[in-house]
C-alpha positions in Angstrom: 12.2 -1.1 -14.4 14.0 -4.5 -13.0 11.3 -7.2 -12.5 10.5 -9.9 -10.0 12.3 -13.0 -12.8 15.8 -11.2 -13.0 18.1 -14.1 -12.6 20.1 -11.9 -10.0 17.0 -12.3 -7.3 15.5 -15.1 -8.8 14.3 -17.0 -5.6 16.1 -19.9 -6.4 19.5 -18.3 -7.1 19.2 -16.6 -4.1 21.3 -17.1 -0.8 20.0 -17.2 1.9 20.2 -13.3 4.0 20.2 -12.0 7.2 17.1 -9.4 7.5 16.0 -7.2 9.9 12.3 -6.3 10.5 12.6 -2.5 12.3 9.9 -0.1 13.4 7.1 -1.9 14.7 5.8 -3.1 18.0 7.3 -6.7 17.1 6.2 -10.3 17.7 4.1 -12.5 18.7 1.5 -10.4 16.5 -1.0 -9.2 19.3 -1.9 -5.4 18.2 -2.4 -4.0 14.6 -1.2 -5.8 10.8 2.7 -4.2 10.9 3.1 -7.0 13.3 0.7 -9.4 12.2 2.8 -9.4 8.4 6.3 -9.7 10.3 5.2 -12.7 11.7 3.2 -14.3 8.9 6.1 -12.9 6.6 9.1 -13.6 9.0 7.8 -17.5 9.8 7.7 -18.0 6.1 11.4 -16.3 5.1 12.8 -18.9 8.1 11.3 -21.8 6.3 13.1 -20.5 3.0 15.7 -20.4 4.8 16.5 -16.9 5.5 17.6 -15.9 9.2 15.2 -13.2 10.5 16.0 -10.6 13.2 12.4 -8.6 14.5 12.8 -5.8 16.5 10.4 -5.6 19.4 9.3 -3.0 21.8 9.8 -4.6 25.5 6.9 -5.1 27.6 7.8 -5.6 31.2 8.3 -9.1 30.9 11.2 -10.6 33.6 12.4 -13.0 30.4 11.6 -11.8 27.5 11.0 -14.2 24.1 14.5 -15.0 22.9 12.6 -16.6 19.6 9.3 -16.5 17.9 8.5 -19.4 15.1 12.2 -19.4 14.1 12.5 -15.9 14.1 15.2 -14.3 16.6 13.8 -11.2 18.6 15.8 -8.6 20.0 13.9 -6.8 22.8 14.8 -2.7 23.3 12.7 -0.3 25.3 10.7 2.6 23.8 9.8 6.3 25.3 5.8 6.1 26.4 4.1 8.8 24.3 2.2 8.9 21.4 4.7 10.8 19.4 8.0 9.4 20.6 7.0 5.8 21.3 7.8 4.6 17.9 10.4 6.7 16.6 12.5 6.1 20.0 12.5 2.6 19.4 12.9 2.2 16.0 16.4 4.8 16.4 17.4 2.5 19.1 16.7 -0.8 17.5 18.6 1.1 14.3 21.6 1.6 16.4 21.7 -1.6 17.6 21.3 -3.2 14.1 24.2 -1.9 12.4 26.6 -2.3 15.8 26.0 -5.8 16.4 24.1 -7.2 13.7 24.9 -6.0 10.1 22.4 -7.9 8.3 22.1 -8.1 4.4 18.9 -6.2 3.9 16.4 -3.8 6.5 12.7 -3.9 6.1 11.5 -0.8 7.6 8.0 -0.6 8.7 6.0 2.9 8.4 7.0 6.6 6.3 7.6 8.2 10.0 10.8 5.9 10.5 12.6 7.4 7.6 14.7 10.1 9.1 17.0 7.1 10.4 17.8 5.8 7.0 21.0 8.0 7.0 22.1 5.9 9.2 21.7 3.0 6.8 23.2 3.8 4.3 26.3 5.0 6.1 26.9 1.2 6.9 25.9 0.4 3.4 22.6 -1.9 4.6 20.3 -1.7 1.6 16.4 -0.5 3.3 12.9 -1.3 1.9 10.4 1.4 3.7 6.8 -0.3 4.1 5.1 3.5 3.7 1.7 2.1 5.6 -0.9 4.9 4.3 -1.7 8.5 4.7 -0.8 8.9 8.3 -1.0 12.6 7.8 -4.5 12.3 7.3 -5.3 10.4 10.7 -6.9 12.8 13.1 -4.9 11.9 16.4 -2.4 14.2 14.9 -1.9 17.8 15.0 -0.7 20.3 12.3 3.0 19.6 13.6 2.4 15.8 13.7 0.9 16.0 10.5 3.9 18.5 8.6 6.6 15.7 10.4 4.5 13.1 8.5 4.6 14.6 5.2 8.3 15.3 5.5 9.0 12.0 6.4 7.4 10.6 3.3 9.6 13.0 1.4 12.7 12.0 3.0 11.3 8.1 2.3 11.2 8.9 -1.3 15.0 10.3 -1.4 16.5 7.9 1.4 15.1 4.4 0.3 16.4 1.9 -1.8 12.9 0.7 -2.4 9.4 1.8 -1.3 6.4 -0.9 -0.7 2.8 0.0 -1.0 0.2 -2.3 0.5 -2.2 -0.6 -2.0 -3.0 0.5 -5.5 -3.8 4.0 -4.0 -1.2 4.2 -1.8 1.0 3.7 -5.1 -0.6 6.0 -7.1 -0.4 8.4 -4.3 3.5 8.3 -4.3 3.8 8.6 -7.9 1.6 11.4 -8.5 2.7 12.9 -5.6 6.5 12.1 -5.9 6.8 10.9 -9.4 8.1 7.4 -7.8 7.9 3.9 -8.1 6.9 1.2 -5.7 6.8 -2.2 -5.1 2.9 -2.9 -4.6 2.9 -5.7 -2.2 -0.5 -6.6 -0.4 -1.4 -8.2 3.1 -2.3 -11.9 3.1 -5.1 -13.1 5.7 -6.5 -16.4 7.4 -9.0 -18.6 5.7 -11.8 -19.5 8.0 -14.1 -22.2 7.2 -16.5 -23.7 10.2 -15.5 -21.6 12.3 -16.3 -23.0 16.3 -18.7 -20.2 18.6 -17.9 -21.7 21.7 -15.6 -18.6 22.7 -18.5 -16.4 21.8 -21.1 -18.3 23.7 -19.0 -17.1 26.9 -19.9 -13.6 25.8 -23.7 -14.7 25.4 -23.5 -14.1 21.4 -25.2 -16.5 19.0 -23.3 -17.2 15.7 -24.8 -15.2 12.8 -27.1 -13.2 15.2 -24.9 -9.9 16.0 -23.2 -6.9 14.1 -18.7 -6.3 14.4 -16.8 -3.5 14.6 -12.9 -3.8 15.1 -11.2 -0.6 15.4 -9.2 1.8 17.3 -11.2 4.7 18.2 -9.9 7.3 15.7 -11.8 9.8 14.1 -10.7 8.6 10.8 -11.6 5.0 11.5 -15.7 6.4 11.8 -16.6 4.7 14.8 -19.0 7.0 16.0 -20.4 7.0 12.8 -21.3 3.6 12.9 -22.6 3.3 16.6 -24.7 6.7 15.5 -25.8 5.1 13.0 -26.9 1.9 14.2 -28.6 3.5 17.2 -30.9 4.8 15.1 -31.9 1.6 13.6 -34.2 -0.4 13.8 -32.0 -3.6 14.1 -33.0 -6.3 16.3 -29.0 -8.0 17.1 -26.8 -6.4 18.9 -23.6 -4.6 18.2 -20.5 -5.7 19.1 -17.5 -3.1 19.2 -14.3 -4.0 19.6 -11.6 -1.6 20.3 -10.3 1.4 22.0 -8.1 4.4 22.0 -5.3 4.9 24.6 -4.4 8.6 23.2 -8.1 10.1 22.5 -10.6 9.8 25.4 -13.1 12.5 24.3 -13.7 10.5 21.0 -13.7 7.3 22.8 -16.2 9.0 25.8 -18.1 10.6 23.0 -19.1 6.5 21.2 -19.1 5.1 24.7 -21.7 7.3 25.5 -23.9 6.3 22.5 -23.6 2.8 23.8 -24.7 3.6 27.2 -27.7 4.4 26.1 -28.7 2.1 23.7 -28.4 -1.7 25.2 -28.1 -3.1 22.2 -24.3 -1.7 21.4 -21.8 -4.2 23.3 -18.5 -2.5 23.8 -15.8 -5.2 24.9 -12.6 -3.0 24.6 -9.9 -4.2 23.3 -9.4 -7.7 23.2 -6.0 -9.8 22.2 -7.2 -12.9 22.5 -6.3 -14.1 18.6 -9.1 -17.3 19.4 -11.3 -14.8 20.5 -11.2 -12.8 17.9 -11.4 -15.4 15.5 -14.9 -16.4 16.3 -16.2 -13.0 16.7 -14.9 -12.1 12.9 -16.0 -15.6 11.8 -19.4 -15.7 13.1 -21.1 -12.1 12.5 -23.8 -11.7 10.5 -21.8 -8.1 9.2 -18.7 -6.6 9.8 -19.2 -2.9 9.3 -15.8 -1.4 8.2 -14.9 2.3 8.9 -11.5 3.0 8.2 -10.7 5.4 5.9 -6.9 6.7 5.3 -5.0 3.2 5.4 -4.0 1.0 2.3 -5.2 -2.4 2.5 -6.5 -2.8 6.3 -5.5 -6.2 8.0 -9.3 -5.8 10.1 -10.6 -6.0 6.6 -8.9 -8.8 5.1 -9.7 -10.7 8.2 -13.0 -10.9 7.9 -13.2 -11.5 4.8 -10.7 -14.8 5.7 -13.5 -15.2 8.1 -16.3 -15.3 5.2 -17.7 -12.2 7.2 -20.4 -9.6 4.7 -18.5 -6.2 4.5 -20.3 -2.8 5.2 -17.5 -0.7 4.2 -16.4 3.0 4.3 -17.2 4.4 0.9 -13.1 4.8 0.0 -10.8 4.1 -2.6 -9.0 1.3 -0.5 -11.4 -0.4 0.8 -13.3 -0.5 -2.5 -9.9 -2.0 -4.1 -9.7 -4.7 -1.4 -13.9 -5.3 -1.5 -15.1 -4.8 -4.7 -18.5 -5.6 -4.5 -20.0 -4.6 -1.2 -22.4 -2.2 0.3 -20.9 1.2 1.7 -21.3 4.3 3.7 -20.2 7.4 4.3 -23.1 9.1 6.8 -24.7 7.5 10.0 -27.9 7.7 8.0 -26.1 5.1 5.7 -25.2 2.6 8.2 -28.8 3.0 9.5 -30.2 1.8 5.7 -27.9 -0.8 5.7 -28.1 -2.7 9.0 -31.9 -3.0 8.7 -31.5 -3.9 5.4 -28.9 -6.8 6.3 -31.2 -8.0 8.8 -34.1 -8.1 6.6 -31.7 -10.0 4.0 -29.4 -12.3 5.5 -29.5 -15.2 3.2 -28.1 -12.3 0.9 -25.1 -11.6 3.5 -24.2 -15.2 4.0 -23.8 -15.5 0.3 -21.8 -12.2 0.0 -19.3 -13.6 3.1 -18.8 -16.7 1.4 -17.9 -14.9 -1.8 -15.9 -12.5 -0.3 -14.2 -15.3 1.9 -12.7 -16.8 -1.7 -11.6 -13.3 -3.2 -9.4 -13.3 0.1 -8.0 -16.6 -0.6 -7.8 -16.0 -4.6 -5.8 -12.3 -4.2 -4.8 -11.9 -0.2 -2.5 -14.7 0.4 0.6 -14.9 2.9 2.6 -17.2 0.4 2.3 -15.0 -2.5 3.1 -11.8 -0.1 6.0 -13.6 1.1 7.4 -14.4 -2.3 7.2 -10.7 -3.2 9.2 -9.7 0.0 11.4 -12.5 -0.6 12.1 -11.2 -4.0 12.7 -7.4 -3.2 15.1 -8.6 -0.5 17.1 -10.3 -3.2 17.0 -7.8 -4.6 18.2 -5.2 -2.8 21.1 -7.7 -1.4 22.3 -8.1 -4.9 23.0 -4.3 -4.9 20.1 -3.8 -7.6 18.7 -1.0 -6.0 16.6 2.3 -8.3 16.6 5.4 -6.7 13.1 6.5 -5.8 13.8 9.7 -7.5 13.6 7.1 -10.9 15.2 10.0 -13.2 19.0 9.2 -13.0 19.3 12.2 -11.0 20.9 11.8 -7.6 18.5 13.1 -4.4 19.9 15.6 -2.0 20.4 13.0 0.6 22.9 11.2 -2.1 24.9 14.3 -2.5 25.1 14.8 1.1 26.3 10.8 1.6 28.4 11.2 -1.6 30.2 13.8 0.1 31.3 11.7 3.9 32.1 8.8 1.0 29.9 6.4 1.8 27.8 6.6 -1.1 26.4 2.7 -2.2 26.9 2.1 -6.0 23.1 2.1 -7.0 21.8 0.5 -10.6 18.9 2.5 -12.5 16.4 0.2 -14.3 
């Protein structure tokens, strides 16, 4: 298989390309880590000198951004529903890519995307699909949401000139699964060190003296496990949950309720505010992590950056991003766990600072950006493998073989 140092994509032999970030909501980062890595990835491909075009959903606004940290942003609309919003937009930002902007490479954000790769290769723009993780798994989808998710992974694997994982599972998922490679290329995250409370004071929290959760109320992201949990407690700070859910109102009603009863759960919604934020990460005494079906989760990373103690959903992922940390996968868990932490938390300060440099060691926006930077090189040059990896051509190959617009394609 080709590697990073081929002098063909060597970063410094390199021109510099025109790529195109498709499929997410866009930038400035304000909702989940698709956008947060386009801008931490985009900023840093401008300053290599690369000119970046991001994609981004428009949001009402009378004069939209033109330009984000050096990246230009083209702004198309997107049908309102939770199973058309982003496939709408990413087939009209793909239609708009290869009429007015051509650009040397496509980075494709999330598996669901994937039936618009046709189009990409009919204009010969090589395409790098960011899978994300299981989606299928995610209960906010039905069986038919779930069956177009597992097709569109399929059609990733035949379509793409290269696949990235954000994860060792998610890798080992497509090549058990598919008998495919992919490029495993992480998330990065801030560092946070003395981190300023004076945005938290406003909410009447004290730093070190409170319990986070971040998360969108999904099933699969164990919410209601956790404010079950801590209700039964016998925990003494408060819990602060952060999130919400604009497509499930019974699960959301269902934790919401928990809270009402119990004074000691905060719910704040949904908050943007990236300062905000920040200091909530950076100054809990825990941040108890439920997600289970993602590859590396940016909410994770982040407070880690922040030096934040992890109490983590017993999973593959999050036990590859972790390591060392405590874990649950019962409310009865997070009930052990959260007196424990507050009868310990000289033992939690340590474990945050510790966990604060494994972020900074392994989860760094420089060397994520080198790896993107290198793919993209890579694909530019025309050294593409196809995700088959036998020599075989794909179905979709024969089909685009067949209208003549077949790319020539190298096998490793």
């Amino acid at each position: 298989m080709p590697t990073a140092d081929h002098p063909s994509w060597n970063r410094k032999a390199g021109r510099p390309l025109r790529i195109a970030m498709v499929g997410t909501r866009g930038v400035p980062a304000a909702y989940g880590g698709f956008e947060t890595a386009v801008e931490e990835i985009g900023q840093r491909l401008v300053a290599s000198g690369h000119q970046i075009m991001v994609y981004c959903r428009t949001t009402g606004d009378d004069q939209p951004k033109k330009e984000h940290l050096g990246m230009s942003l083209v702004h198309l609309p997107a049908v309102r529903s939770k199973t058309l919003e982003t496939l709408s937009h990413t087939f009209l930002s793909i239609l708009h890519l290869v009429v007015h902007q051509r650009p040397d490479m496509v980075f494709l954000f999330n598996a669901a995307n994937s039936p618009f790769l046709p189009l990409l290769r009919m204009f010969r723009i090589p395409v790098a699909v960011h899978v994300d993780g299981l989606e299928w798994k995610r209960g906010k989808w039905g069986k038919t949401g779930r069956r177009y998710y597992k097709v569109a992974e399929q059609l990733a694997v035949q379509w793409a000139d290269a696949l990235i994982a954000d994860a060792q599972g998610i890798a080992d998922y497509y090549t058990e699964k598919f008998q495919t490679d992919t490029d495993l290329i992480t998330y990065g995250t801030k560092i946070i060190t003395d981190p300023a409370a004076d945005r938290i004071a406003e909410l009447g929290l004290t730093a070190g003296q409170y319990h986070l959760v971040v998360a969108r109320f999904e099933p699969e992201n164990h919410v209601d496990v956790i404010v079950d949990g801590y209700s039964a407690s016998d925990a003494k700070l408060p819990l602060v949950v952060v999130g919400s859910a604009p497509y499930s109102a019974e699960y959301t009603d269902r934790i919401a309720a928990v809270a009402a009863a119990d004074p000691r759960i905060r719910m704040l919604g949904g908050v943007w505010d990236q300062e905000l934020l920040d200091q909530l990460y950076a100054n809990a005494l825990t941040y108890l992590h439920g997600h289970s079906v993602g590859g590396t989760n940016p909410s994770l990373l982040r407070a880690m950056g922040a030096g934040t103690s992890v109490i983590a959903w017993d999973v593959n992922f999050n036990r590859e991003v972790v390591s060392e940390a405590a874990y649950f996968s019962s409310p009865s868990d997070v009930t052990a766990l959260v007196n424990e932490a507050e009868a310990e938390p000289e033992w939690h300060h340590r474990h945050g600072a510790a966990l604060r440099v494994r972020a900074a060691a392994v989860y760094n926006w420089e060397t994520v950006t080198d790896g993107y930077e290198q793919l993209a090189n890579r694909l530019a040059h025309g050294h593409t493998v196809p995700a088959t990896r036998t020599g075989e051509p794909t179905t979709a190959d024969r089909h685009l073989a067949a209208a003549g617009t077949q790319r020539e394609r190298y096998v490793a």
